[in-house]
C-alpha positions as semicolon CSV with decimal commas, in nm:
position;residue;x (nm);y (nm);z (nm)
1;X;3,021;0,244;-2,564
2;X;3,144;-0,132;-2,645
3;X;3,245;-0,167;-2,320
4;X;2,964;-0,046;-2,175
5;X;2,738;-0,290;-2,319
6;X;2,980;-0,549;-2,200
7;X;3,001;-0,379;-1,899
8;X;2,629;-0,434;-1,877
9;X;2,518;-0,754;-1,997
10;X;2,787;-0,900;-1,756
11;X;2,514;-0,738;-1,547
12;X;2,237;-0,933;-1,643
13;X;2,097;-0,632;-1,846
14;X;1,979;-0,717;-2,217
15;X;2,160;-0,444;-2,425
16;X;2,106;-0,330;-2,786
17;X;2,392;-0,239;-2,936
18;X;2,374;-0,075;-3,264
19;X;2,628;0,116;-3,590
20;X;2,459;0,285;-3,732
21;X;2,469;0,583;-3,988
22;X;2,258;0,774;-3,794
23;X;2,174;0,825;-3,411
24;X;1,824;0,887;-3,553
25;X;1,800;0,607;-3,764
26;X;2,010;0,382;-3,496
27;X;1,679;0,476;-3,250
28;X;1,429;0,379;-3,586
29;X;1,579;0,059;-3,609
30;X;1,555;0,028;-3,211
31;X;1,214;0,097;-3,228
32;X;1,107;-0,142;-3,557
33;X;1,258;-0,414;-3,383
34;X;1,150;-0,422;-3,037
35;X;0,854;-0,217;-3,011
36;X;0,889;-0,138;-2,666
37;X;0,590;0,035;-2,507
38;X;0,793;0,354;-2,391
39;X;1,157;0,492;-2,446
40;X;1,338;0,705;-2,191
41;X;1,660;0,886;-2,215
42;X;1,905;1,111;-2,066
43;X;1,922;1,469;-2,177
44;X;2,150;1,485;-2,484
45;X;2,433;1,742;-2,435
46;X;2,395;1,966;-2,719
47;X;2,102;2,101;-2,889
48;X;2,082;1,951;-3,173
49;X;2,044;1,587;-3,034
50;X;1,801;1,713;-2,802
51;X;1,598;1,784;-3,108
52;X;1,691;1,473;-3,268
53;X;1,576;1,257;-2,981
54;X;1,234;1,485;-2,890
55;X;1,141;1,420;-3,232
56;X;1,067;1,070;-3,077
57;X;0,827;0,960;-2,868
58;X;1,052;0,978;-2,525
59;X;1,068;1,076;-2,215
60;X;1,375;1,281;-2,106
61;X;1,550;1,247;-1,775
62;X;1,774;1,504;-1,632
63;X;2,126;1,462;-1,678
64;X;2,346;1,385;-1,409
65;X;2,681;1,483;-1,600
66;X;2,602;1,864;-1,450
67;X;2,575;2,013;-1,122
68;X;2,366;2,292;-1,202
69;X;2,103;2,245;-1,477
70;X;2,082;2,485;-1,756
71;X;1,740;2,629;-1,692
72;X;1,890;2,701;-1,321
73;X;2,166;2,913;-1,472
74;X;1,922;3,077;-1,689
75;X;1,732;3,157;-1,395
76;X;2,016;3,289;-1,250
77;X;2,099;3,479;-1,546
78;X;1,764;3,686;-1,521
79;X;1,814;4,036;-1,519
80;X;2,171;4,067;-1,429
81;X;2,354;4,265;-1,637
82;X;2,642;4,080;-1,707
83;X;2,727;3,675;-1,625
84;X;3,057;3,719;-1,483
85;X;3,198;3,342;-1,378
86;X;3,349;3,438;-1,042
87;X;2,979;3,584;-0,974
88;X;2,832;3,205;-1,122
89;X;3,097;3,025;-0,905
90;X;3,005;3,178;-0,569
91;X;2,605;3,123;-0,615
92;X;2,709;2,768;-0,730
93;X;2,968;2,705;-0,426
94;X;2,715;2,817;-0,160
95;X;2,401;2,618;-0,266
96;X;2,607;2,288;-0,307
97;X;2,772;2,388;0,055
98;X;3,188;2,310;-0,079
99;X;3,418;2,422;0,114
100;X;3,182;2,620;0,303
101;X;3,146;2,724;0,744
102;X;2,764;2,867;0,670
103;X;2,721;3,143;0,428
104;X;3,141;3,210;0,408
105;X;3,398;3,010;0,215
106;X;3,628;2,756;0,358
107;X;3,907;3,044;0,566
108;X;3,727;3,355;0,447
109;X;3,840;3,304;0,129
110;X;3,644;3,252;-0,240
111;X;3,992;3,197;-0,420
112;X;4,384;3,152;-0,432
113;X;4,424;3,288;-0,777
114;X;4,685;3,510;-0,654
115;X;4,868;3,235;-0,543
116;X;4,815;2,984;-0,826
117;X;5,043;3,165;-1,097
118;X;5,366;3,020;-1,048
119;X;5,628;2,923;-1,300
120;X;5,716;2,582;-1,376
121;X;5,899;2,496;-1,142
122;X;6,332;2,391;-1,196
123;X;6,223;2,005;-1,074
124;X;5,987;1,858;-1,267
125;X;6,000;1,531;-1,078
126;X;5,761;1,664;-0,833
127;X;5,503;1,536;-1,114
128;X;5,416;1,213;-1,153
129;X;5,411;0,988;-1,434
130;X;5,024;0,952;-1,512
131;X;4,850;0,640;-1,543
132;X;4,788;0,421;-1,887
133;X;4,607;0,133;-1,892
134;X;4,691;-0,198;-2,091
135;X;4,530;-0,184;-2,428
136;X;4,305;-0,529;-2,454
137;X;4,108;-0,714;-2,719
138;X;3,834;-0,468;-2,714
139;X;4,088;-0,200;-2,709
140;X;4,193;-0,313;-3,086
141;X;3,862;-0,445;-3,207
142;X;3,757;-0,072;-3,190
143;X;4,077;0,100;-3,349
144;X;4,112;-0,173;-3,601
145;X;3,751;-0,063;-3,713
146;X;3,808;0,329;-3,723
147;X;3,868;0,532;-4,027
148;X;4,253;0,603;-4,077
149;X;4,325;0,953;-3,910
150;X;4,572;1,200;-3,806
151;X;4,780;1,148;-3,491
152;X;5,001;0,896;-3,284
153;X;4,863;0,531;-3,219
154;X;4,669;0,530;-2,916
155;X;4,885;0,342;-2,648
156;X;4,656;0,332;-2,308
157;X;4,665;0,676;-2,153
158;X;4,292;0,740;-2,216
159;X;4,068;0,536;-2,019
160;X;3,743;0,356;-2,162
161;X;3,603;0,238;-1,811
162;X;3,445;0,343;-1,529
163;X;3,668;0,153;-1,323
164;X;3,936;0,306;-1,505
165;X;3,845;0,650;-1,498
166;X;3,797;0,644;-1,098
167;X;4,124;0,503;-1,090
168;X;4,290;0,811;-1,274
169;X;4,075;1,030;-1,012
170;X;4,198;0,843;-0,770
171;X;4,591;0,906;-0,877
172;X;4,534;1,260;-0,942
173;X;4,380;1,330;-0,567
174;X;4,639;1,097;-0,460
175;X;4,976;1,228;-0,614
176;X;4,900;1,554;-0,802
177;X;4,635;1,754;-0,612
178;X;4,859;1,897;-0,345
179;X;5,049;2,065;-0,644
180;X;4,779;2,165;-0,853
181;X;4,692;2,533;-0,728
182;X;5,040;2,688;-0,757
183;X;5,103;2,549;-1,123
184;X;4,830;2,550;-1,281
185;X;4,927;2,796;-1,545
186;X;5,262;2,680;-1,585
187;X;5,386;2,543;-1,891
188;X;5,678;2,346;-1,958
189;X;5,857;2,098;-2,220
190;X;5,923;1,861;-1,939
191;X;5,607;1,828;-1,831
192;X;5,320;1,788;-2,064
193;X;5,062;1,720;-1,790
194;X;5,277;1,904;-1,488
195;X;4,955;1,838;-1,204
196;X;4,649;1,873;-1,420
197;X;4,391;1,636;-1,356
198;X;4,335;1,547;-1,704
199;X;4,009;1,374;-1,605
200;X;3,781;1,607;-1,856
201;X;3,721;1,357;-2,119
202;X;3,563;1,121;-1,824
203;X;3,358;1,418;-1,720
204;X;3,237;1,505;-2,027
205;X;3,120;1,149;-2,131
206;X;2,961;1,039;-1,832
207;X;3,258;0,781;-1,689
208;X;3,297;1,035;-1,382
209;X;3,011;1,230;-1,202
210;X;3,152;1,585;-1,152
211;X;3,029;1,553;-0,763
212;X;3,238;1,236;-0,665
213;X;3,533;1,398;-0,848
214;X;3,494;1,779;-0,611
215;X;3,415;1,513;-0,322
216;X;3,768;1,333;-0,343
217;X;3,904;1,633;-0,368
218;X;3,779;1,800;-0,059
219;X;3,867;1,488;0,100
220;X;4,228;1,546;0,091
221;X;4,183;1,873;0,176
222;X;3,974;1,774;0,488
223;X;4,226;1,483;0,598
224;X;4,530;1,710;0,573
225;X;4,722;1,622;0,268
226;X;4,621;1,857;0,002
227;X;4,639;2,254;0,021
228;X;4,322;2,444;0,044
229;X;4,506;2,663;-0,212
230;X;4,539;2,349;-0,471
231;X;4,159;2,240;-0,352
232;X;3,960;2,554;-0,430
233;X;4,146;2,595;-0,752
234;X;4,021;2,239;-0,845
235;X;3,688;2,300;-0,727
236;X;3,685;2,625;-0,948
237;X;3,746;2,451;-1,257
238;X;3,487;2,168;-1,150
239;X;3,155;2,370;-1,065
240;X;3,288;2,711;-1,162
241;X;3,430;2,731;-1,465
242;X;3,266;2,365;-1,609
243;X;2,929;2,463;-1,460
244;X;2,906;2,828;-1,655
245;X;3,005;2,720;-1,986
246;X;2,759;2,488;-2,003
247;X;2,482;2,690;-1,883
248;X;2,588;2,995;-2,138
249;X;2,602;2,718;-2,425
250;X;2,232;2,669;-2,370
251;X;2,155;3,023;-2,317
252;X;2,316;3,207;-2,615
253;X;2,211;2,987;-2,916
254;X;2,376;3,248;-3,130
255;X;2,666;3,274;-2,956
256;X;2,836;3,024;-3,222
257;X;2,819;3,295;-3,491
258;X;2,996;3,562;-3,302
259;X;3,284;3,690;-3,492
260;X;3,312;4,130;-3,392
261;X;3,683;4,184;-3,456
262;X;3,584;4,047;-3,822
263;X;3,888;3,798;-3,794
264;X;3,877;3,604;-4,114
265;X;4,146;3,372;-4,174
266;X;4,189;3,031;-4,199
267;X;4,346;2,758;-4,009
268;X;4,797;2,821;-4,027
269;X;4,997;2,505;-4,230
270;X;5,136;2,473;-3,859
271;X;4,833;2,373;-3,691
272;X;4,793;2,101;-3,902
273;X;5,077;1,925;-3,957
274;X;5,127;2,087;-4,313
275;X;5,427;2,285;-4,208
276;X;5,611;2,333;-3,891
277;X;5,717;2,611;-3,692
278;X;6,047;2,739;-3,539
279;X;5,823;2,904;-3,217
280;X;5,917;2,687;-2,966
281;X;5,548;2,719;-2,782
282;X;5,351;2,621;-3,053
283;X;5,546;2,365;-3,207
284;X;5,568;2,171;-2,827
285;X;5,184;2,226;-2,811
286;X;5,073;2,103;-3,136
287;X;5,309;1,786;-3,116
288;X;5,148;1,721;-2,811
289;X;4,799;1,729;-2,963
290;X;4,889;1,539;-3,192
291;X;5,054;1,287;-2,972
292;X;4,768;1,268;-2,743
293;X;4,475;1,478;-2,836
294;X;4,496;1,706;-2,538
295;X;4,712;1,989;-2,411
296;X;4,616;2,185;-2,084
297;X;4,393;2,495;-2,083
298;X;4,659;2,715;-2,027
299;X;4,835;2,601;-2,333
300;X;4,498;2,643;-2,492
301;X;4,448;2,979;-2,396
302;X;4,811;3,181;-2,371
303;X;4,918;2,977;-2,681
304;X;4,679;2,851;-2,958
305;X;4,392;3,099;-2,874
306;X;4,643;3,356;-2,822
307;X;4,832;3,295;-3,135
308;X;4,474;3,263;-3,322
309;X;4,361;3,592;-3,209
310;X;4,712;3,819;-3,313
311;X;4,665;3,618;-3,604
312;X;4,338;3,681;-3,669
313;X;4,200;3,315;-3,759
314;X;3,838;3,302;-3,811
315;X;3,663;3,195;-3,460
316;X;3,417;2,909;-3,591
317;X;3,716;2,765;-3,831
318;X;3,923;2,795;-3,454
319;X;3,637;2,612;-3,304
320;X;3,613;2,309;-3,566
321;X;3,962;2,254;-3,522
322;X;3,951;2,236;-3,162
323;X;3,635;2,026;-3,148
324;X;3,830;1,778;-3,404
325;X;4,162;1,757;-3,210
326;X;4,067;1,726;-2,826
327;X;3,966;1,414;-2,696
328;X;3,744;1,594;-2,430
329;X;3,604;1,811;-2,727
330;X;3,232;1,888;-2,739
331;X;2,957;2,162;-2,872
332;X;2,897;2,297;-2,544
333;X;3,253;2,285;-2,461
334;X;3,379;2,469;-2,748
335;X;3,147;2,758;-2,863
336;X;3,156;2,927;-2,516
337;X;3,512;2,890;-2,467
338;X;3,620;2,941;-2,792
339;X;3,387;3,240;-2,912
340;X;3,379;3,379;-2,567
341;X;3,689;3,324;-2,362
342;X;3,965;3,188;-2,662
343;X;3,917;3,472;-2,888
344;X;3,641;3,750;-2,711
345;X;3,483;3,705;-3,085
346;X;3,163;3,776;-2,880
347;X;3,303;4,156;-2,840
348;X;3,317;4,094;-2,400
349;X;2,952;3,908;-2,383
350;X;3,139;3,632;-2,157
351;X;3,518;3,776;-2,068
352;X;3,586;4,093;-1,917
353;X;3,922;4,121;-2,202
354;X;4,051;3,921;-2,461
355;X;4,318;3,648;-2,297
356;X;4,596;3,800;-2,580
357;X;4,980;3,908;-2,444
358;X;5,315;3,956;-2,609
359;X;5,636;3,721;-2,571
360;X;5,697;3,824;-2,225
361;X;5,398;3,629;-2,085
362;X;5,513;3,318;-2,239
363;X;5,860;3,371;-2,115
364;X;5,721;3,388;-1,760
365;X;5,504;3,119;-1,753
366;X;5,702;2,845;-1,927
367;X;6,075;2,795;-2,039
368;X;5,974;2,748;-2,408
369;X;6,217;3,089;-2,455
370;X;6,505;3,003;-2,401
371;X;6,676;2,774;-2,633
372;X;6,421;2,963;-2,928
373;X;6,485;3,114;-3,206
374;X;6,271;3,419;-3,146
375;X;6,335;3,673;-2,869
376;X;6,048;3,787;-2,647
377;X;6,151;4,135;-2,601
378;X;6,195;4,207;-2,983
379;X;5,882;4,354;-3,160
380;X;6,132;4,405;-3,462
381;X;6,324;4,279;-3,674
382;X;6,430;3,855;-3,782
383;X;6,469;3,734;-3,437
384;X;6,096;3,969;-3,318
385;X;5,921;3,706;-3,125
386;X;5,555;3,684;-3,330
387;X;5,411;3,700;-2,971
388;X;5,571;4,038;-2,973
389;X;5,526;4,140;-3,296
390;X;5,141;4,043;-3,321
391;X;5,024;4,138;-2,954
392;X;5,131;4,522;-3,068
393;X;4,996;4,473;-3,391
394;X;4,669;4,348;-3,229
395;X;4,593;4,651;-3,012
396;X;4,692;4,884;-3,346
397;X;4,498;4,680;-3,517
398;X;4,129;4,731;-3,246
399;X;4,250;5,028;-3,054
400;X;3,915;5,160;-3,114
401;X;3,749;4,827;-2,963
402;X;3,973;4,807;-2,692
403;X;3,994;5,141;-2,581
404;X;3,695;5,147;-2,350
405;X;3,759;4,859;-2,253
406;X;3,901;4,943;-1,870
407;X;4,152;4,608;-1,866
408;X;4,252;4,709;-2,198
409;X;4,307;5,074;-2,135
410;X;4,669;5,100;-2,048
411;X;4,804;4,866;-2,352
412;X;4,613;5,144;-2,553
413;X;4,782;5,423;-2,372
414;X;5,112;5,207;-2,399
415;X;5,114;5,189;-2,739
416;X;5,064;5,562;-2,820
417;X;5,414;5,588;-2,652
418;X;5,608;5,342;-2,863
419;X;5,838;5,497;-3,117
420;X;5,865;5,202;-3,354
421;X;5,442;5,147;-3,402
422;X;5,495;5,176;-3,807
423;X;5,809;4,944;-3,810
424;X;5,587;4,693;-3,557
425;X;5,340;4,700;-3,861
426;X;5,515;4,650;-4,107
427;X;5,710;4,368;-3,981
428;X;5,347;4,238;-3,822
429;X;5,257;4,172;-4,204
430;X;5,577;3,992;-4,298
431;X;5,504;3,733;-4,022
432;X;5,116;3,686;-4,140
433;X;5,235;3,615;-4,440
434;X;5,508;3,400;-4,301
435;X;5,279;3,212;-4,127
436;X;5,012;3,205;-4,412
437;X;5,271;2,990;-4,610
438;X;5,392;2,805;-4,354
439;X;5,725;2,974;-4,360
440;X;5,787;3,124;-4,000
């Protein structure tokens, strides 16, 4: 925000720049000292600063951070029975016209998800190094006048410009694009970024437009030097999977409360920092939040939310600590994905399952396995990967739930045949309370 207003008195623009307690009382002050004869704003991005600001005498202008406006999803919402994404992302994909001949995608195909679940792969080089700016005078006015907090010392990889953010678009579409598709899920310790964009914190503030970002993209695609395969998995995440969770944030108000598996406990010692870990996975992911306030959404998913679930960590106190730890953390960001897709606390509202798996996913998607302690095919015993243990315990734990549940069926059915279901159990409890103290 500093350097916007620098950004635009440079511009001849006479800027008000105000710290105060209070958004609310920032806007008071605004108005007791200039009087102006109207005030107009862009849409706030959660609900409660909508009804900070309407509580003002303002006029509100559409915002441009979003592709499809919330009272278009809800009107694409009406009467269907359920809001799956894919369904969202197709709509979406043929009104904008990307990647589009007419009414069929870009070579008959609506996605490469098939193709975009590859391993990490053995050379990590094909990554490059991403970009970090030089950290100026402005740069340590501001962190000189922050509170102390958790976390390494910023050093430059986030940018606080426009200029600065195009210029990370402009190295992702440049160097990582073409290997975006196929990884995408991967997860390794020698990558922390791997392809990812990692332009979500400029999307979700306003320093990128989501349209110039799918635009560059399709570019590359268009001029030969980025797979369609890598392209439409971009695009997905863009005005798919960006595009729904915002419109179900503003049409389930409630959805923040949703907690049906009745998971109740709190936030592990090893999620923050009060203990560590010997689980290779989650010890790389939360030093990497902690070194840079972001992991990918892979990591997200197939570890923390994962690990929350078998766990059995209360959703909201999942969502706080989320919200507080990501730098591209938001409302809308976090209750959808949290209650709906992290931890299916909404009992299937938004996913078709709940994202949870044993060891063996892990194993495939990443090489955090092999030099750890715990093995991925135990379910028993000291060296039982928790994974393992917890996924079993999980489905023991809601086979009633998940039992109708047609992608959950055959775990169900699965673990009627194992033998060792009491011995899973019991060893299931050791580890919660292993993890409860901080101990595993």
């Amino acid at each position: 925000m500093r350097r916007f207003a620098v950004e635009l008195e440079e511009k001849g623009f006479e800027v008000d720049l105000r710290r105060s307690a209070t958004m609310a009382s920032g806007i008071t002050e605004h108005l007791e000292s200039f009087s102006p004869a109207s005030l107009i704003a862009t849409e706030p991005n959660s609900r409660r600063a909508r009804t900070m600001v309407e509580s003002f005498d303002v006029e509100l202008v559409r915002s441009n951070q979003f592709l499809c406006h919330y009272e278009e999803f809800a009107e694409w919402a009406t009467e269907r029975k359920s809001l799956k994404m894919e369904d969202f992302y197709r709509f979406t994909r043929s009104n904008l016209g990307y990647l589009m001949n007419g009414d069929e995608p870009e070579q008959g195909r609506w996605n490469f998800d098939a193709e975009n679940q590859e391993p990490p792969p053995s050379d990590t080089s094909i990554f490059s190094d991403p970009s970090v700016s030089r950290l100026d005078d402005l740069d340590d006015e501001v962190l000189d006048s922050l509170p102390s907090a958790h976390g390494a010392t910023p050093v430059g990889l986030w940018a606080t410009s426009r200029a600065s953010a195009l210029q990370r678009l402009r190295h992702f579409v440049d160097n990582e694009l073409p290997n975006f598709g196929p990884f995408e899920d991967a997860m390794t310790t020698d990558s922390w970024h791997l392809a990812h964009s990692v332009l979500s914190p400029y999307l979700n503030i306003g320093l990128l437009m989501p349209d110039e970002v799918v635009e560059a993209a399709i570019e590359k695609y268009r001029d030969g030097s980025a797979p369609l395969q890598s392209v439409e998995g971009f695009l997905r995440q863009i005005i798919g999977w960006r595009e729904y969770v915002w419109g179900l944030y503003w049409l389930w108000p409630d959805h923040v409360e949703a907690n049906d598996l009745d998971h109740q406990r709190p936030i592990p010692p090893a999620f923050t920092g009060e203990a560590t870990t010997q689980m290779r996975c989650v010890a790389d992911v939360i030093e990497g939040l902690q070194e840079r306030a972001y992991v990918h959404h892979i990591q997200r998913l197939m570890i923390l939310s994962n690990f929350a679930n078998l766990y059995g960590i209360q959703p909201k106190a999942l969502m706080d600590w989320m919200w507080q730890n990501y730098i591209d953390g938001a409302e809308w960001v976090m209750i959808p994905n949290v209650m709906g897709m992290a931890l299916w606390a909404d009992g299937g509202r938004m996913a078709t399952k709940p994202y949870v798996s044993g060891g063996a996913y892990v194993n495939r998607m990443s090489n955090y396995c092999g030099d750890c302690r715990y093995d991925p095919k135990k379910r028993v015993g000291p060296d039982a990967c928790p994974f393992t243990t917890l996924y079993w315990d999980f489905i023991a734990r809601h086979q009633d739930v998940l039992k109708s549940n047609h992608r959950m069926s055959r775990p169900v059915a699965n673990l009627k045949r194992l033998k060792d279901v009491p011995d899973v159990r019991t060893r299931a409890a050791e580890m919660i309370e292993s993890i409860a103290a901080g101990e595993l």
